[in-house]
C-alpha positions as CSV (number, residue, x, y, z in Angstrom):
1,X,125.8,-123.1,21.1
2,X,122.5,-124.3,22.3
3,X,120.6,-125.8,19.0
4,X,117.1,-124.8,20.0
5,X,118.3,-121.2,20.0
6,X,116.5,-118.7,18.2
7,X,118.5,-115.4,16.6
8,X,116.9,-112.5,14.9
9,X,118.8,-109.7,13.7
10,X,119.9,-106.2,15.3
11,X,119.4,-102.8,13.4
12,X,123.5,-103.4,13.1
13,X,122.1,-106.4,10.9
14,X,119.3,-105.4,9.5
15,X,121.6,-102.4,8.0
16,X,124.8,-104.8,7.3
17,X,121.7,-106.9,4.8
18,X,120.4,-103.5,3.5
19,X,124.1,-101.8,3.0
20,X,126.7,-103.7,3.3
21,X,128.3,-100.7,5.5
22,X,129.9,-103.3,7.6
23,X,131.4,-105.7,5.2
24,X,130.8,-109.0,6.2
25,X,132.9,-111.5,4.3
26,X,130.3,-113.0,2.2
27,X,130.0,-116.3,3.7
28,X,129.0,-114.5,6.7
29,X,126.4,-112.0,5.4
30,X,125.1,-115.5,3.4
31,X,124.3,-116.6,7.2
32,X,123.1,-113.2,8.4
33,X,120.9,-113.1,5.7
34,X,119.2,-116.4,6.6
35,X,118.8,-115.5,10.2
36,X,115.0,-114.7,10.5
37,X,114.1,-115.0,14.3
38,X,111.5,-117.9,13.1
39,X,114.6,-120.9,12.5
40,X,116.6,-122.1,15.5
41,X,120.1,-122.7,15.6
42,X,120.2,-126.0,14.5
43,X,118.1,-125.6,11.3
44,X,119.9,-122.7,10.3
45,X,123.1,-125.4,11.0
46,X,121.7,-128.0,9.0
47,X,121.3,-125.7,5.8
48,X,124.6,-124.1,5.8
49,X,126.6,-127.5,6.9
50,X,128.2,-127.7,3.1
51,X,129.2,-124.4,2.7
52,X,130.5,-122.6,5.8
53,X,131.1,-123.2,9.6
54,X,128.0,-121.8,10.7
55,X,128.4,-122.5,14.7
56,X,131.5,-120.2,14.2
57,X,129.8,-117.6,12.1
58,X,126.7,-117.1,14.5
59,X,128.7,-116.8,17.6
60,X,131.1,-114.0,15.6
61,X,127.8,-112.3,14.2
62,X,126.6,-112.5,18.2
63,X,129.7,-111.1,19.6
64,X,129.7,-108.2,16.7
65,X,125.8,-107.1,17.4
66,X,124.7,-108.4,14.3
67,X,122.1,-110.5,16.0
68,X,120.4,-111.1,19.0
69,X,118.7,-114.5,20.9
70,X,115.0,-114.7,21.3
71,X,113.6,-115.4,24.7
72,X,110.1,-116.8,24.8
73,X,108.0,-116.0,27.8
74,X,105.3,-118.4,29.3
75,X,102.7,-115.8,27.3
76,X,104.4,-116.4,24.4
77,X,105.0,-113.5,24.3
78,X,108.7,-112.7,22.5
79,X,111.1,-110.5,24.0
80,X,114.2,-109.5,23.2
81,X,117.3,-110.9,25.5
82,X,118.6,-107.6,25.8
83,X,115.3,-106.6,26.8
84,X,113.0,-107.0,29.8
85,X,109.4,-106.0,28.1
86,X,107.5,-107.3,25.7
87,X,106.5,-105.7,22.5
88,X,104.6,-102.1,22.9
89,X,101.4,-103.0,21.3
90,X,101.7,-100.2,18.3
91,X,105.1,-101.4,17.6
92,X,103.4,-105.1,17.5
93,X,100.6,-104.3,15.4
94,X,103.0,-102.3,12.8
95,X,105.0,-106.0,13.1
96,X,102.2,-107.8,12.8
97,X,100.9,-105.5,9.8
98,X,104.7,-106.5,8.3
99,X,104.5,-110.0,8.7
100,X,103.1,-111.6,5.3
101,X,106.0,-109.5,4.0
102,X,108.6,-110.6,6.3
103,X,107.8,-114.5,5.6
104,X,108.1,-114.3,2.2
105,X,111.1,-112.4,2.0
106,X,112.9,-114.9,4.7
107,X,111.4,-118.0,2.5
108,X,112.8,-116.3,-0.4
109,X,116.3,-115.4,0.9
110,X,116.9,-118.9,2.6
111,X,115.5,-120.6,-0.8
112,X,118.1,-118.6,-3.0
113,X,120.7,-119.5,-0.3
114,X,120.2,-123.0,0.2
115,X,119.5,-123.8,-4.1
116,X,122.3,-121.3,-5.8
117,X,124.6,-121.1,-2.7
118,X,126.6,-117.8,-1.3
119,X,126.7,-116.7,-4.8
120,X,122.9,-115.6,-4.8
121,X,123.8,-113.0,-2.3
122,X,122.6,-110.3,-4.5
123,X,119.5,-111.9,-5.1
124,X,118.8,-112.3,-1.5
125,X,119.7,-108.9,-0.6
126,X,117.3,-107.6,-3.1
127,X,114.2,-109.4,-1.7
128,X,115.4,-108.6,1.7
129,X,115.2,-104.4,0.9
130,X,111.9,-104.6,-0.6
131,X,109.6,-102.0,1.4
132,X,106.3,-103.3,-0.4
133,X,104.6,-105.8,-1.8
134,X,105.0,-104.7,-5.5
135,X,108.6,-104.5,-5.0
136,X,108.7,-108.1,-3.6
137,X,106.8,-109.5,-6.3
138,X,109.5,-107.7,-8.4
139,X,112.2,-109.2,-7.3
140,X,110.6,-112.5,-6.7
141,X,110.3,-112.6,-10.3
142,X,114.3,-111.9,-10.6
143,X,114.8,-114.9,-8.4
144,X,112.1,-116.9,-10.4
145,X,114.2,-116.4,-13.3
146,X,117.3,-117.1,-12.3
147,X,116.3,-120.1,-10.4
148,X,114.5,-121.7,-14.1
149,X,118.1,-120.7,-15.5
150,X,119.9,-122.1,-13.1
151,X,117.9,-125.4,-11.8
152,X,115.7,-125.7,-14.6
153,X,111.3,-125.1,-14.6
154,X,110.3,-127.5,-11.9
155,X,112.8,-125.6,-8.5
156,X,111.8,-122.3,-10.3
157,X,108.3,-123.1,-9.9
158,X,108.3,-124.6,-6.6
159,X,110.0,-121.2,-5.3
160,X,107.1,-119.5,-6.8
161,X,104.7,-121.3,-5.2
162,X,105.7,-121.5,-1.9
163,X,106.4,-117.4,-2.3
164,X,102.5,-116.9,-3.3
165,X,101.2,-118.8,-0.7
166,X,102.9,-117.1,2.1
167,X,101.7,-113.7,0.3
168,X,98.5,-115.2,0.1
169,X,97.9,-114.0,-3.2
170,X,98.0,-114.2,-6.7
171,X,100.9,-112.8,-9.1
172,X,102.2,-114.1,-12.9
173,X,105.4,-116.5,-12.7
């Protein structure tokens, strides 16, 4: 599988992260979870190389729809592979409108993920269905909390950080 690669996940996985209606064994949905169409195959390697066989996983979440490859056009503009057209421009600006939102629930996922291991599934789910940003502050303070149980003040804190300052904002840790 080509390292520089760069996934993003189908409606298939965007509704397997949302319902589990397609039961992925839980290593799996740990790896769909951190696919965010930003990382390329190799990072998303690196951080799963103690816990799973991630080359594996992606190929079997490519072959079941669960994700897709990114192709990057000389505009830089991103299109789909399936796909042979960029963006519509109202679908962009409602993706673009979505963004803040979208990095800081990836950061959060892939933080759980990579600090608590396939066991925070739940937590990353949770910060993955959030529709708004008072729900994701919500449940950023669920995984704030169980990351100062778990790892002590100083991870907990560092999580919350890097959360606020993709949300460009302010909340109360």
């Amino acid at each position: 599988m080509d390292k520089d690669a760069i996934f993003h996940k189908t409606a298939k996985g965007q509704e397997e992260v949302r319902t589990r209606a397609h039961r992925l064994p839980a290593r799996e949905r740990s790896l769909l979870i951190l696919v965010d169409g930003r990382n390329a195959v190799g990072e998303l390697l690196q951080r799963t190389a103690a816990f799973m066989d991630g080359e594996s996983f992606l190929a079997d979440l490519l072959a079941q729809g669960f994700i897709e490859r990114l192709v990057v056009t000389e505009g830089a503009e991103v299109i789909k592979a399936d796909r042979h057209s960029p963006t519509p421009p109202g679908e962009q600006a409602r993706q673009e409108t979505a963004e803040p939102l979208a990095a800081v629930k990836a950061y959060a996922a892939r933080f759980v993920i990579d600090h608590l291991g396939p066991d925070a599934d739940t937590l990353a789910r949770r910060v993955e269905e959030c529709h708004d940003r008072e729900q994701l502050i919500q449940a950023l303070e669920r995984c704030h909390e169980a990351l100062r149980l778990t790892l002590g003040r100083r991870q907990a804190d560092a999580f919350w950080n890097g959360a606020l300052s993709l949300l460009g904002g302010d909340g109360n840790a």
